[in-house]
N, C-alpha and C positions, 0 to 999 in steps of 0.2 A: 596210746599203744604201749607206751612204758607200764602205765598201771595194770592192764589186761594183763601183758608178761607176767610181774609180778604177782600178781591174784592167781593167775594161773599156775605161777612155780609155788605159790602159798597153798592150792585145793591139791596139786599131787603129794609135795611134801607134810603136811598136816595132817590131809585125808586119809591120805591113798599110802603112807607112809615110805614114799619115794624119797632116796639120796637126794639132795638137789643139784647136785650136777648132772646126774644122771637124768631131772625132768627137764633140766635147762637141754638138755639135747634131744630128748625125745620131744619137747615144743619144737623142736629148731627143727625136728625131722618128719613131726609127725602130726602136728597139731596144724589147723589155719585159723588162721586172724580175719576178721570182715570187718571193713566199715559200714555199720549200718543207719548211721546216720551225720550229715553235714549240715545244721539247717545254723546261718545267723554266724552262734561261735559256740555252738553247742556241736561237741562231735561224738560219735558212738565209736565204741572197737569191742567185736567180742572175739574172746577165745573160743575154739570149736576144739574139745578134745572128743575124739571115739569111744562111745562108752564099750563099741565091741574088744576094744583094747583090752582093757581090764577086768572082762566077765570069765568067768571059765568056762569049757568048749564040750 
């Protein structure tokens, strides 16, 4: 979950050229997390941001 986080505050702020406090809060408000996978000791977590967020309207 910690590495998702982080990958996900690294694609807004790199990308997307977001503050990173400011993606650290819109994760915490606006993004979900999924575990997609538990098999053994392999575990999955993805970030799910909205690409409708970011496109223009």
């Amino acid at each position: 979950m910690r590495r998702a986080v982080v990958n996900a505050l690294d694609f807004l702020q790199d990308d997307l050229g977001m503050d990173r406090a400011v993606a650290y809060a819109y994760l915490s408000a606006a993004a979900d997390f999924e575990i997609s996978q538990v098999v053994d000791r392999t575990v999955g977590v993805h970030g799910v941001i909205r690409r409708d967020h970011f496109t223009a309207q």
